[in-house]
C-alpha positions in Angstrom: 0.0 0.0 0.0 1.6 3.4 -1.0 2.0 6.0 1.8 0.6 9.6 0.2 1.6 12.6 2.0 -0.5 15.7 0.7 0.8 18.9 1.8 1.1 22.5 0.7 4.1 23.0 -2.0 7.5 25.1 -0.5 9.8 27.1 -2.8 11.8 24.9 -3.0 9.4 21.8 -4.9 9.4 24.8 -7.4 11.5 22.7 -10.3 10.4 19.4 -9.4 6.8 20.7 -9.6 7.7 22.6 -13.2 8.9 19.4 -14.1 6.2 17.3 -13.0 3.7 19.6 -14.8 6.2 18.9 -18.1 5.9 15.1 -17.9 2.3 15.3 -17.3 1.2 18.0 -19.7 2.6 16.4 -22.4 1.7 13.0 -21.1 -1.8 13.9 -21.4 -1.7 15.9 -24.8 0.0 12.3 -26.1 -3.1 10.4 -25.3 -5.3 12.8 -26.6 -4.0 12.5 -29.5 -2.5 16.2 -30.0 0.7 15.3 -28.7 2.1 17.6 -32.0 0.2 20.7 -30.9 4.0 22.1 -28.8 2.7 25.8 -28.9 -0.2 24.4 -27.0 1.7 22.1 -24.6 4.0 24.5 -23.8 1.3 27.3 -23.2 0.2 25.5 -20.9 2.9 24.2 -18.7 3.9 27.9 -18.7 0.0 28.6 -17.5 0.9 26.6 -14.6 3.9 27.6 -13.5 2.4 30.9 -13.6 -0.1 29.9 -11.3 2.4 28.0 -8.9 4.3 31.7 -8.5 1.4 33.3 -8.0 0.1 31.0 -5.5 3.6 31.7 -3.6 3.4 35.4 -4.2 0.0 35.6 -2.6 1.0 33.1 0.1 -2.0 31.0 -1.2 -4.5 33.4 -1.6 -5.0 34.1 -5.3 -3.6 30.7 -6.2 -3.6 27.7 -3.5 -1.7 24.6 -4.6 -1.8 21.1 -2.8 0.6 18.5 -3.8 0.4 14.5 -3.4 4.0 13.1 -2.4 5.1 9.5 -2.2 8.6 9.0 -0.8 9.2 12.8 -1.1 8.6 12.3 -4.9 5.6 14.6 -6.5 3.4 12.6 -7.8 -0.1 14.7 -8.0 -1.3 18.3 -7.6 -4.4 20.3 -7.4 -5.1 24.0 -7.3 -7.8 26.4 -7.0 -8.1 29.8 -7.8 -10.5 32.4 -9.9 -12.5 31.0 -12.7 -10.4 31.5 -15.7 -10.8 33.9 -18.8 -12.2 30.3 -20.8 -14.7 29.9 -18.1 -15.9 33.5 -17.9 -16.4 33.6 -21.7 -17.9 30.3 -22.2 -20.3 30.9 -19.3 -20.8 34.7 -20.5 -19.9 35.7 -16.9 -22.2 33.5 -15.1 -19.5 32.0 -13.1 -17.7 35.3 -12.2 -16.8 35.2 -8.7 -16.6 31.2 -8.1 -13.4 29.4 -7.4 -12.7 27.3 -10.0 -10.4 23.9 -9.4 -7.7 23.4 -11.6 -4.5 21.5 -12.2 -5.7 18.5 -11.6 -2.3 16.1 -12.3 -1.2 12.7 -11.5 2.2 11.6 -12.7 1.4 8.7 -15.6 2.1 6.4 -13.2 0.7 6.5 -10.4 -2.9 6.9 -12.5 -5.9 4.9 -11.6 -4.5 4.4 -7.9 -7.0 6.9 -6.2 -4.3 9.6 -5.8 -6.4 12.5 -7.9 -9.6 11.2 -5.3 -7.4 11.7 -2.1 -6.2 15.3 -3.5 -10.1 16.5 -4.6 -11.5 15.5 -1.3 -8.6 16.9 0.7 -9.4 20.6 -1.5 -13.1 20.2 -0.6 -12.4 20.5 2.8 -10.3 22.9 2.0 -13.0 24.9 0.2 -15.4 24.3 3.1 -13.1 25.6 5.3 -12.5 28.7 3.5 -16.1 29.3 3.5 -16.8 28.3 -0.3 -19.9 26.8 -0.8 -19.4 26.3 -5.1 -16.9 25.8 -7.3 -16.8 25.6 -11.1 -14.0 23.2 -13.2 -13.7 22.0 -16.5 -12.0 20.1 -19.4 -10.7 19.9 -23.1 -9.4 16.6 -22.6 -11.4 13.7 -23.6 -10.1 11.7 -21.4 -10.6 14.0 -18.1 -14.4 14.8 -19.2 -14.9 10.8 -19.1 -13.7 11.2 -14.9 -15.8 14.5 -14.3 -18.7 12.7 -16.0 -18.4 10.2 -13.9 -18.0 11.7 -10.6 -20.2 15.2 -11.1 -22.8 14.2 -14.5 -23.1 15.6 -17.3 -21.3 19.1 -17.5 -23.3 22.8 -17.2 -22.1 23.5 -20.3 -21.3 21.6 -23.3 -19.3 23.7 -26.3 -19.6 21.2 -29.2 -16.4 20.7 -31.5 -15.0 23.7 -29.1 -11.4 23.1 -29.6 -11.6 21.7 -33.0 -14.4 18.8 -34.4 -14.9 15.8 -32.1 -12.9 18.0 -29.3 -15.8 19.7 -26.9 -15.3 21.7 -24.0 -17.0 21.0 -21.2 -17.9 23.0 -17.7 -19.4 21.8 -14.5 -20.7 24.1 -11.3 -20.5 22.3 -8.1 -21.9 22.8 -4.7 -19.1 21.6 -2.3 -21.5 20.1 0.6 -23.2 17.5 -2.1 -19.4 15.8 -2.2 -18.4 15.6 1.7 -19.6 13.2 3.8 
């Protein structure tokens, strides 16, 4: 049985993070089947990273990271933040205001071992203990929308052929106390 240690990123996880977000990044643009689109991949590895500092810079309170560790390796993260400039636009500024999750990551293998279920409910209770009630997320990648299916039903919104044809865009709105239990 693996021994996860969740905890709050330091400075200094700052390159093995950057890293981490490299490997899976491109990890999951590979199985999507864009693993060409580089501009793409590195836009947003550099999206993250921009987060990461920003969550440092505000001490957590733009930006709030959580990482998943096993034997001081990084092997998952989660953050949370303001709905993005996608989710404003898509929603026409319905969701303006609400926290949106984000960077969702689990190293390629260590997938399908719980360790992106151990980081969600640890943010929930996060969220609850700041006080937020609702959060938005969503997903380009076909793969992801399969999970959040699963777990939250069919999105809020649904932007057909979004990112190109057969590639939708999906955004769900969630009310924290429905998931704790």
């Amino acid at each position: 049985m693996m021994k996860i240690l969740i905890r709050r990123p330091r400075i200094e996880d700052t390159e093995e993070l950057n890293q981490f977000f490299r490997i899976v990044i491109t990890d999951t643009f590979t199985k999507e089947g864009i693993g060409e689109k580089l501009e793409s991949i590195h836009d947003e590895i550099e999206t993250k990273k921009e987060y990461l500092k920003n969550d440092f810079e505000s001490n957590g309170e733009n930006r709030y990271f959580l990482i998943a560790l096993e034997h001081e390796k990084i092997i998952g993260s989660i953050e949370i933040g303001p709905a993005s400039d996608l989710i404003l636009n898509c929603t026409k500024n319905r969701f303006k205001g609400l926290t949106e999750i984000g960077t969702v990551f689990v190293h390629p293998d260590y997938q399908k071992k719980g360790i992106g279920n151990l980081l969600l409910n640890k943010m929930y209770r996060t969220l609850q203990m700041k006080g937020i009630k609702e959060f938005c997320l969503d997903s380009g990648y076909i793969n992801a929308q399969k999970i959040w299916k699963n777990k939250f039903g069919e999105p809020d919104y649904l932007l057909k052929d979004y990112w190109d044809k057969g590639y939708d865009h999906m955004i769900w709105k969630i009310n924290v106390c429905d998931l704790l239990i």
